[in-house]
N, C-alpha and C positions, 0 to 999 in steps of 0.2 A: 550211535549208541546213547540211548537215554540215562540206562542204569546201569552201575556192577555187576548186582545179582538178577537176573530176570525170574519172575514168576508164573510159572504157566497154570490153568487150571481147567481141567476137561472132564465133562460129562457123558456116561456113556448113555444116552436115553432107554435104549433098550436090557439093562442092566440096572439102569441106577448106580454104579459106582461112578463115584468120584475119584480123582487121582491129580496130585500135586507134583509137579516136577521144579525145582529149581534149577538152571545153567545160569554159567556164566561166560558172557559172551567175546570176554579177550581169554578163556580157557587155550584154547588154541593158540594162540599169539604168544601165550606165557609158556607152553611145554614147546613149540618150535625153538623159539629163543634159548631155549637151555639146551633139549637136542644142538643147536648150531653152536653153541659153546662147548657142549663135549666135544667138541669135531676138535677146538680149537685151544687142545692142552696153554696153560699160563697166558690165555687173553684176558683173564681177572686174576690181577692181585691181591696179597696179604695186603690187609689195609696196614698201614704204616710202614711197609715195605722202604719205600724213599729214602726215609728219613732213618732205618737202619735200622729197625725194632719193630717188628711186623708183629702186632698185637690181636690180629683177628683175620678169618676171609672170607666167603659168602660160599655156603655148600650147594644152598638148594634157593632155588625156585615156585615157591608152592601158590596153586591158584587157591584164591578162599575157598571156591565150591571144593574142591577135592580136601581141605583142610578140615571142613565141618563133614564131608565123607567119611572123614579116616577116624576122627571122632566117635561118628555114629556106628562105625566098624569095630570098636573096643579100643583104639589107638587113646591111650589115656595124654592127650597131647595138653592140654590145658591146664594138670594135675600143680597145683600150687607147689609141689617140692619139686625145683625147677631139676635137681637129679634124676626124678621120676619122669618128669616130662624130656628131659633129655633124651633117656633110656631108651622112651618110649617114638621119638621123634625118630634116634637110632634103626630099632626098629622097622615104622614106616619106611624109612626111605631106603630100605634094605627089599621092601617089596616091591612087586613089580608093577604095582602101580607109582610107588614112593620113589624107584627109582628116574621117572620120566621127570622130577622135578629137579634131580640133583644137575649142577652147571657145571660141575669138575667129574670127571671119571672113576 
């Protein structure tokens, strides 16, 4: 793999349309990996777990391309009032597509 995002771009000759596709090519790799952690209730922990004050933990998994998807979908995910973008993050990963990114159940 040369790049994160790949850019594809196809002509149709007998049409003339044009059409852009963006993938990206550890998409798969990034939603298996979290599938296989649902599998595996508490194989990630609260960070600072350890040391006895668990201050944070990792919900999801999100590949870029499906992140500027959900974007382009109405998902107000970059919205500077990080409430809003939370909300809205909520949201997403409450779909069914946003659900394939989450690593806990």
């Amino acid at each position: 793999m040369d790049t994160v995002i790949k850019s594809d771009i196809h002509i149709q000759n007998h049409t003339g349309v044009l059409t852009h596709k963006t993938t990206q090519p550890t998409e798969d790799i990034i939603l298996h990996r979290n599938s296989e952690l649902r599998k595996n209730p508490g194989v990630i922990q609260d960070l600072g777990k350890q040391s006895g004050s668990a201050w944070g933990r990792q919900v999801a998994s999100i590949p870029m391309i499906m992140y500027e998807a959900a974007i382009r979908n109405g998902y107000d995910l970059s919205n500077n009032n990080k409430e809003v973008a939370g909300l809205e993050m909520n949201r997403y990963l409450q779909s069914t597509e946003g659900q394939k990114c989450l690593v806990q159940g």
